[in-house]
One Martini backbone bead per residue (centre of mass of N, CA, C, O) as a GRO file, in nm:
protein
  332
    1UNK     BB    1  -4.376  -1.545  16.533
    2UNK     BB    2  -4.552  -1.531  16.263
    3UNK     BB    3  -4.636  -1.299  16.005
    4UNK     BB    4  -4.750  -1.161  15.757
    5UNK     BB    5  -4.483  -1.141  15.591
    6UNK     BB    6  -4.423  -1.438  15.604
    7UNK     BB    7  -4.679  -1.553  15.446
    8UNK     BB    8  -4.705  -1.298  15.298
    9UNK     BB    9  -4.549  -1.170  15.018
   10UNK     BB   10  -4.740  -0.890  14.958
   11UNK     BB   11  -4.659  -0.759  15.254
   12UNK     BB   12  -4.396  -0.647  15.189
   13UNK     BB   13  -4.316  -0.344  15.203
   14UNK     BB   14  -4.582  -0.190  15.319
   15UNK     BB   15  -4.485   0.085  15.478
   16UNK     BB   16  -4.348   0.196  15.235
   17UNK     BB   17  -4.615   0.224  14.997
   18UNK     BB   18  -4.788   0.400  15.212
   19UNK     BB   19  -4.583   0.635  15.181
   20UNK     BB   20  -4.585   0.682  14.918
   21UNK     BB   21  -4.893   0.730  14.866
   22UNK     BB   22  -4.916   0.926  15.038
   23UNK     BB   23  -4.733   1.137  14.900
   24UNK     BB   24  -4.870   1.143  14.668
   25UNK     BB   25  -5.146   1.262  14.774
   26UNK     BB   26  -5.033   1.475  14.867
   27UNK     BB   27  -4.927   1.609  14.602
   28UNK     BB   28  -5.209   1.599  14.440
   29UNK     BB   29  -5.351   1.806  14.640
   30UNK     BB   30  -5.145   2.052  14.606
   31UNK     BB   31  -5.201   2.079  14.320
   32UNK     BB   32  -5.479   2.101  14.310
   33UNK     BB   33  -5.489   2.352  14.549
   34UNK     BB   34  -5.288   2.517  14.354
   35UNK     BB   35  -5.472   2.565  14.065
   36UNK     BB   36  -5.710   2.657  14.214
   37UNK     BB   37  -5.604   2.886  14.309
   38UNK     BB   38  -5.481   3.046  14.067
   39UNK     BB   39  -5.766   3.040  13.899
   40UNK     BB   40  -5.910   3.186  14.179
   41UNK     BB   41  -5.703   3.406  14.266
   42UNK     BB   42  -5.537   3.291  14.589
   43UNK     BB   43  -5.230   3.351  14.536
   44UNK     BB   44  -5.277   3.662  14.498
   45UNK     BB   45  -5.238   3.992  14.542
   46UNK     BB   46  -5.387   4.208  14.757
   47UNK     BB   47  -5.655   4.484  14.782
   48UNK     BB   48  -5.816   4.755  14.986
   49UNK     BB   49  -6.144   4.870  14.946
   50UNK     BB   50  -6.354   5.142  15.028
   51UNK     BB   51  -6.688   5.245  15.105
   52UNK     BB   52  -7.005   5.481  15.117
   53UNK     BB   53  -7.345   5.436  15.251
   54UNK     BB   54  -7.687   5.433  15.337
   55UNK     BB   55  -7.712   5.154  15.225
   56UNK     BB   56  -7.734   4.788  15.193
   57UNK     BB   57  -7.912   4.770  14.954
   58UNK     BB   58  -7.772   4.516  14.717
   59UNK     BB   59  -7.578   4.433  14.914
   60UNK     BB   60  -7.299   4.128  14.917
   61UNK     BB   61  -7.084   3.884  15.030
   62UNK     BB   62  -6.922   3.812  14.725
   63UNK     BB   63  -6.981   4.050  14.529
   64UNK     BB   64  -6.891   4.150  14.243
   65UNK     BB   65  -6.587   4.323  14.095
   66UNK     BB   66  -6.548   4.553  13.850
   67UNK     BB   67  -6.359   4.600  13.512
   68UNK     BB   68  -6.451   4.617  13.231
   69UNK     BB   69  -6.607   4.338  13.298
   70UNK     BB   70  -6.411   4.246  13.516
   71UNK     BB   71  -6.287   4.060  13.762
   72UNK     BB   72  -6.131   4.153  14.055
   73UNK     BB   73  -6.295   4.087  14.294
   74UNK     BB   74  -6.473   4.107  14.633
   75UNK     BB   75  -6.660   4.126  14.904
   76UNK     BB   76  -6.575   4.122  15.256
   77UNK     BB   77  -6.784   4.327  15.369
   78UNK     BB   78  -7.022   4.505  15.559
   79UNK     BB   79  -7.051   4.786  15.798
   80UNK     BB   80  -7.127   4.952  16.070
   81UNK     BB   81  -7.101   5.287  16.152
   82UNK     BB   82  -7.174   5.535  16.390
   83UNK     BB   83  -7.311   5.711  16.202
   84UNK     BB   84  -7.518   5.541  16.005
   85UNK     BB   85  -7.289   5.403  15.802
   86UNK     BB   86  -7.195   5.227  15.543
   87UNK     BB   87  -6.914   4.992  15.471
   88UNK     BB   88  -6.775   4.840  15.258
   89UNK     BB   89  -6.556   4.611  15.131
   90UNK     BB   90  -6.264   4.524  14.932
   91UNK     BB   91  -6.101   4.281  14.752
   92UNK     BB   92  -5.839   4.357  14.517
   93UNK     BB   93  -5.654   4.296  14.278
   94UNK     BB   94  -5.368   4.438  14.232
   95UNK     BB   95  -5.299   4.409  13.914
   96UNK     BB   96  -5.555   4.649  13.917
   97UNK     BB   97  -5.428   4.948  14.037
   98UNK     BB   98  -5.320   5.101  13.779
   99UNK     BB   99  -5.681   5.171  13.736
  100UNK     BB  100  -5.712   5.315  14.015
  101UNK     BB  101  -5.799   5.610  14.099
  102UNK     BB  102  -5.919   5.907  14.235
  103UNK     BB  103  -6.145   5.926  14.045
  104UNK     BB  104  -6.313   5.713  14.057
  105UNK     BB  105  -6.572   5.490  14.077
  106UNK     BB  106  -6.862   5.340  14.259
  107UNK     BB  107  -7.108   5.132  14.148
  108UNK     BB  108  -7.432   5.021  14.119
  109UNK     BB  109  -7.517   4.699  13.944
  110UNK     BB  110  -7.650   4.548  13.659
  111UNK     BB  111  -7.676   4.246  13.458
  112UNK     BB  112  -7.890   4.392  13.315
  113UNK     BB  113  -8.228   4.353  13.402
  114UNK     BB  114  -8.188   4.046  13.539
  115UNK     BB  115  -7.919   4.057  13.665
  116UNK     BB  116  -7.692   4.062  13.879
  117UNK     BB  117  -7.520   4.223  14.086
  118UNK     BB  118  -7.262   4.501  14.126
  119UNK     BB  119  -6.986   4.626  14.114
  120UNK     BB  120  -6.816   4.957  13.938
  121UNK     BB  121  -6.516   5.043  13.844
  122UNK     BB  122  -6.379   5.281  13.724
  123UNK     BB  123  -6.152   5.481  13.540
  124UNK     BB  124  -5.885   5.629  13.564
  125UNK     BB  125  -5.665   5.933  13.523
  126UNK     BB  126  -5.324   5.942  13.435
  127UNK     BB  127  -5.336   6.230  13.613
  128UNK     BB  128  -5.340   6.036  13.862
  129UNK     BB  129  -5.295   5.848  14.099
  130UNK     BB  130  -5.299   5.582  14.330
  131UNK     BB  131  -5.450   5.350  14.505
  132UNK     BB  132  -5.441   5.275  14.825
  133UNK     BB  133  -5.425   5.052  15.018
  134UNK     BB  134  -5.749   5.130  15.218
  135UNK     BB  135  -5.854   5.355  15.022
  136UNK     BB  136  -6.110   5.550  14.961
  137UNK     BB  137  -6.347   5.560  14.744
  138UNK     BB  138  -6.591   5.714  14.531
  139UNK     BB  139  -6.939   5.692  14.544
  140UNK     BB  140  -7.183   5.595  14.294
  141UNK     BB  141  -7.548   5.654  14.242
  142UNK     BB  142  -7.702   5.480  14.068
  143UNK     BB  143  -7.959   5.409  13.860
  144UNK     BB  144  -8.219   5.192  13.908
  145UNK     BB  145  -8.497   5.059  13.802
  146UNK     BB  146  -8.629   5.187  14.066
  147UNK     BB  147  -8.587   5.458  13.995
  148UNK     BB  148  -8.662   5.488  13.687
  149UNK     BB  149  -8.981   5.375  13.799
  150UNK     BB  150  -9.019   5.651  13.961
  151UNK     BB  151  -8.961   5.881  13.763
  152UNK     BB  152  -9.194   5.748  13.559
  153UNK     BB  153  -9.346   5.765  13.746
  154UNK     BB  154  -9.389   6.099  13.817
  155UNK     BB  155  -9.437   6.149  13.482
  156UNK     BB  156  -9.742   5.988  13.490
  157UNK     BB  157  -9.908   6.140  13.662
  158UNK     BB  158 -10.015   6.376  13.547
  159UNK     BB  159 -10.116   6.240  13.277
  160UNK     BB  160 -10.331   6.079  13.429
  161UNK     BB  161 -10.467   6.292  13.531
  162UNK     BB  162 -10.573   6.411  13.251
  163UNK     BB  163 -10.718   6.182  13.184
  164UNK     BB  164 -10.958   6.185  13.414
  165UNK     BB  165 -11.035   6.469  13.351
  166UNK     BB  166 -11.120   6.410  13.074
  167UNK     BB  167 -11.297   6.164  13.144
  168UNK     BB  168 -11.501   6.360  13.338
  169UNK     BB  169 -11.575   6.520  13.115
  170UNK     BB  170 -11.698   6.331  12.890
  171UNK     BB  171 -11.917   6.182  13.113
  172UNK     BB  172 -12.049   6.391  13.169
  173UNK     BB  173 -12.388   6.527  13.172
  174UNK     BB  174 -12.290   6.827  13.177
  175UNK     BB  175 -12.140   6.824  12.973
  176UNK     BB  176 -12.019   6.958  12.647
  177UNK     BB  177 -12.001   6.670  12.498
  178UNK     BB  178 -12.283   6.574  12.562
  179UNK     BB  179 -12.438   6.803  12.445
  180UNK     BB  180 -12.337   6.723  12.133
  181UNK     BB  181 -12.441   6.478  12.085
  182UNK     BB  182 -12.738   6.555  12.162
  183UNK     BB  183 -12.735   6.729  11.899
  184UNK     BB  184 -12.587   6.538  11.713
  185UNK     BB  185 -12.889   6.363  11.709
  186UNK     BB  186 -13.107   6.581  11.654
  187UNK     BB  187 -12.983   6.666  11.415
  188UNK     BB  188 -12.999   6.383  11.247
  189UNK     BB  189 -13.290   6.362  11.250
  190UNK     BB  190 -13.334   6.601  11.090
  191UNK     BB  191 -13.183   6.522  10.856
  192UNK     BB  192 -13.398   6.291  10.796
  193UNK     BB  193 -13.637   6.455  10.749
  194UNK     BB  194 -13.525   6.640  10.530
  195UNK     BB  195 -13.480   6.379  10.334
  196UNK     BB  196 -13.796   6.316  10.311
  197UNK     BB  197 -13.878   6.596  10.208
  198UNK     BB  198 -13.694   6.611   9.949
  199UNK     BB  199 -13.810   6.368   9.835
  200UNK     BB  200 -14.084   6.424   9.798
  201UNK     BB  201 -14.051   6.666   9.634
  202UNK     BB  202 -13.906   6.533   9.372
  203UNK     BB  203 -14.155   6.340   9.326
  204UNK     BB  204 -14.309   6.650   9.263
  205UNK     BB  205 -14.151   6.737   9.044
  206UNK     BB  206 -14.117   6.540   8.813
  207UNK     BB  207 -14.411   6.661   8.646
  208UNK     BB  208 -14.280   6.925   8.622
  209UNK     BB  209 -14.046   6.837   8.409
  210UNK     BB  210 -14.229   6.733   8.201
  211UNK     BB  211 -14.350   6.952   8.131
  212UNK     BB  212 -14.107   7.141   8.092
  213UNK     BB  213 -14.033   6.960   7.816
  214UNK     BB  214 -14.234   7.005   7.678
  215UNK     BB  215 -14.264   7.281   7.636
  216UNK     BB  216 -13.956   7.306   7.517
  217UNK     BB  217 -14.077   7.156   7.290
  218UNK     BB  218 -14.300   7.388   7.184
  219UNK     BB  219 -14.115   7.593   7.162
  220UNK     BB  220 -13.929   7.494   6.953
  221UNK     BB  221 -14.145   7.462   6.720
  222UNK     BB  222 -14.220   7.778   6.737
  223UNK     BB  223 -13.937   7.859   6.689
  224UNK     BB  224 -13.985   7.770   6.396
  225UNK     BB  225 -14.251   7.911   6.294
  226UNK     BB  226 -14.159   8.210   6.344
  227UNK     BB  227 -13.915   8.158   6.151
  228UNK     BB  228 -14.106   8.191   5.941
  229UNK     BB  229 -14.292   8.421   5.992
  230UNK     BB  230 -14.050   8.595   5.951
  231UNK     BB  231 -13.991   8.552   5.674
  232UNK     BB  232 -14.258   8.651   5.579
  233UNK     BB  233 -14.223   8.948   5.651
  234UNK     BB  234 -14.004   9.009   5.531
  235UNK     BB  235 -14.174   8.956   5.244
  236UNK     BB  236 -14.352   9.194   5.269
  237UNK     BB  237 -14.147   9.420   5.365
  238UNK     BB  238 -14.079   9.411   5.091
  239UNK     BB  239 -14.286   9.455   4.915
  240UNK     BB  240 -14.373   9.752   5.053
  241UNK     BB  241 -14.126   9.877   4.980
  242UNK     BB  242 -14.144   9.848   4.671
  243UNK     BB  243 -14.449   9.979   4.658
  244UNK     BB  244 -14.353  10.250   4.766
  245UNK     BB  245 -14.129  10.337   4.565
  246UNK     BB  246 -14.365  10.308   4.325
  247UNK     BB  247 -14.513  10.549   4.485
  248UNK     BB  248 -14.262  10.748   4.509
  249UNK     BB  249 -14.240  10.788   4.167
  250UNK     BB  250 -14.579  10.876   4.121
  251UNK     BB  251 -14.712  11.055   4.285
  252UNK     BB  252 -14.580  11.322   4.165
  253UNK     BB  253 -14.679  11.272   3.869
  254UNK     BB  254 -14.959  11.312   3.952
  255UNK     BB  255 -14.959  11.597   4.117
  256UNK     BB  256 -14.865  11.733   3.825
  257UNK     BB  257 -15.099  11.652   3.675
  258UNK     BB  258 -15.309  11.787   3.897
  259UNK     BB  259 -15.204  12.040   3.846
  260UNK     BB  260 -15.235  12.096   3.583
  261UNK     BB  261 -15.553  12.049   3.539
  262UNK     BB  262 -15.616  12.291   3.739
  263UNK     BB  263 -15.506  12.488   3.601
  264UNK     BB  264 -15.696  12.427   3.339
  265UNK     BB  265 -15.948  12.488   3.477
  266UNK     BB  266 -15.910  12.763   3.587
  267UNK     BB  267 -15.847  12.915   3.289
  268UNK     BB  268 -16.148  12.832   3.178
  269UNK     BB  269 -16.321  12.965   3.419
  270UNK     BB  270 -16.192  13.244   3.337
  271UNK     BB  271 -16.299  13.219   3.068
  272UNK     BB  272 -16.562  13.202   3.098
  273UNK     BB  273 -16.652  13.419   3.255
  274UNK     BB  274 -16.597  13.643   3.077
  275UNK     BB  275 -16.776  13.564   2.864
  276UNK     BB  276 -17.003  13.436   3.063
  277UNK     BB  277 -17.302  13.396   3.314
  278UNK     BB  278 -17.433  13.111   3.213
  279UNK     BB  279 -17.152  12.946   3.294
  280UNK     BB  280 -17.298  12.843   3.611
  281UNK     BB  281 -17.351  12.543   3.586
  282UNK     BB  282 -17.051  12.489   3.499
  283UNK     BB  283 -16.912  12.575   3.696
  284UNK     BB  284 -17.031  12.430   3.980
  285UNK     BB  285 -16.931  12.156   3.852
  286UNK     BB  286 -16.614  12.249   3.853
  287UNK     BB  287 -16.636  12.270   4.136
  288UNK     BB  288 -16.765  11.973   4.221
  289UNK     BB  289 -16.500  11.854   4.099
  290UNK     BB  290 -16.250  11.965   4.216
  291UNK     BB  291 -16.354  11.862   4.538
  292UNK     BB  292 -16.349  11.566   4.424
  293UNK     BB  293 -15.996  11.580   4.425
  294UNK     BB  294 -15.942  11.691   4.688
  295UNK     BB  295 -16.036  11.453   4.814
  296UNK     BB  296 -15.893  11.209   4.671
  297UNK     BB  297 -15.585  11.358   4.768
  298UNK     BB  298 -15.634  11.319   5.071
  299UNK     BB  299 -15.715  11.041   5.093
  300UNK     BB  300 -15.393  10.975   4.956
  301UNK     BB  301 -15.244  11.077   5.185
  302UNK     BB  302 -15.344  10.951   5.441
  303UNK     BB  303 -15.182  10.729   5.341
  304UNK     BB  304 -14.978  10.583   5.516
  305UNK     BB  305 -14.767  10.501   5.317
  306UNK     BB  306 -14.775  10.745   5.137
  307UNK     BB  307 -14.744  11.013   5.353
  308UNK     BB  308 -14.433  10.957   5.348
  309UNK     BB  309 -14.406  10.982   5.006
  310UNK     BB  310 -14.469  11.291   5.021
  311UNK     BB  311 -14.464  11.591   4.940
  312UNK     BB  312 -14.527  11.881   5.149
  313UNK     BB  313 -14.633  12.042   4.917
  314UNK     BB  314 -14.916  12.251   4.814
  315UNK     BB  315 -15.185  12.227   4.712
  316UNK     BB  316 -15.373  12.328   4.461
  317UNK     BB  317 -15.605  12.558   4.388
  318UNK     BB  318 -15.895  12.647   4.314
  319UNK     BB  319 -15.961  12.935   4.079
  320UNK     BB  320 -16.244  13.094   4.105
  321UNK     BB  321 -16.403  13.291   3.990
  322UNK     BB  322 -16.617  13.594   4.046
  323UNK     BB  323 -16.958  13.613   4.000
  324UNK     BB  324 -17.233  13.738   3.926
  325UNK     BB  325 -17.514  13.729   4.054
  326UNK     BB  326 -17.809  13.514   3.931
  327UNK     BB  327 -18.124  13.592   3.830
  328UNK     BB  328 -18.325  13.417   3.651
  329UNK     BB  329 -18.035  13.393   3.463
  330UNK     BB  330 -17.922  13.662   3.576
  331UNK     BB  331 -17.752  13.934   3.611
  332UNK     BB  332 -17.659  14.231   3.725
   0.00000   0.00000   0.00000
């Protein structure tokens, strides 16, 4: 019985064909998934670290671990030990060992503000031994936004309470604010009543200060008129002056004259009286002349003017001698 490779000869030597195809599909596969082990470091050595914390929110298994930026591990495992003590387990690729230290530490942190969890290990202090595998790493935790936001409520609630009370102090209707308030709305109406009775005044006094401007135009007109008078006062007290001077100059040579005079009568009266007793009604004569010169010299004394440049010497009297009295024309 004729075969199907007798018949097709396309079909010669079918199942070696098969077995190389086979054997590259297979060295391709095992290429693939060497290249992506390797870029994925699945066939590089690790090493196992875990810590403790008390409770496991947060953490997930396959959650990235990191050493300074860089992805180093992954969370293996997650367990509740007796204790009720949550129990991390990482799984560290080795040739990052020797930046692992007895002080390093882990700690949850987040990629920003909104980015995913991960692992932090610290690195360690090259005068610090090396950790070995499987074990225990020490747990640092660190704030999360949440630890952040509760710290942020914990300072803003006194401030609350505070803005709270200053509000109810504020709206309070019997507190010092509202009264303050509507003292200073009825300040306010005082203060416009106040200033409408102002203008009121301001109104009536505008005809008194036009009457004050007339007046002290009236008066400055009046300060030059006195400015005249005082002027011609001036010049009449020059005037009385002059006269007085020229009266002080003349009145001592008249009291002279009116001395000699009196001498000169008196000399008469005495040569009469000796020579002759009917010489009586000449004598009363010259006595009275002499008492209207007496007069005539009090009043000229008596003037404020002349009184002031007076010599204040005795004026001289009249002495007429002593006659015996004649009766009937003769003496005794």
């Amino acid at each position: 019985m004729a075969t199907l490779q007798d018949i097709d000869p396309r079909f010669k030597h079918l199942g070696s064909k098969v077995f190389v195809f086979v054997i590259v599909a297979l060295a391709i596969l095992v290429l693939t998934i060497f290249y992506l082990g390797k870029e994925k470091d699945l066939f590089s050595p690790k090493m196992s670290l875990h810590f403790t914390t008390n409770t496991a929110f947060g953490y997930s298994e396959g959650m990235s671990v990191k050493l300074a930026g860089f992805r180093i591990g992954k969370v293996s495992k997650i367990t509740l030990d007796e204790n009720a003590r949550v129990i991390v387990e990482m799984e560290i690729k080795k040739r990052y060992q020797k930046w692992i230290r007895q002080d390093s530490t882990a700690s949850l942190k987040k990629e920003g503000y909104i980015g995913e969890s991960i692992i932090e290990i610290s690195f360690g202090s090259l005068d610090k031994p090396v950790l070995e595998d499987k074990s225990e790493i020490t747990y640092f935790k660190a704030k999360g936004l949440e630890d952040i936001a509760q710290e942020i409520v914990q300072e803003l609630k006194p401030v609350a309470i505070d803005v709270k009370n200053f509000v109810q102090y504020i709206t309070n209707p019997q507190g010092d604010v509202t009264k303050i308030l509507k003292n200073t709305a009825k300040l306010t109406g005082e203060l416009n009543t106040a200033t409408l009775k102002v203008e009121s005044l301001l109104e009536e006094t505008r005809p008194v200060i036009r009457n004050t401007k007339t007046a002290t135009a009236n008066v400055a007109k009046e300060t030059e008129n006195l400015s005249q008078m005082t002027n011609e006062i001036k010049k009449s007290l020059e005037n009385i002056e002059k006269l007085t001077r020229n009266l002080k100059e003349e009145i001592p040579q008249l009291i002279g004259e009116t001395r000699k005079v009196m001498e000169n009568v008196n000399k008469i009266s005495s040569d009469v009286a000796k020579e002759s007793p009917k010489i009586r009604p000449i004598l009363d004569n010259v006595q009275d002349i002499s008492d209207d010169s007496k007069d005539i010299t009090d009043s000229v004394k008596k003037n404020w003017i002349i009184r002031r440049n007076i010599p204040r010497d005795p004026s001289p009297n009249v002495l007429l001698p002593s006659l015996p009295k004649i009766e009937g024309g003769q003496g005794k």
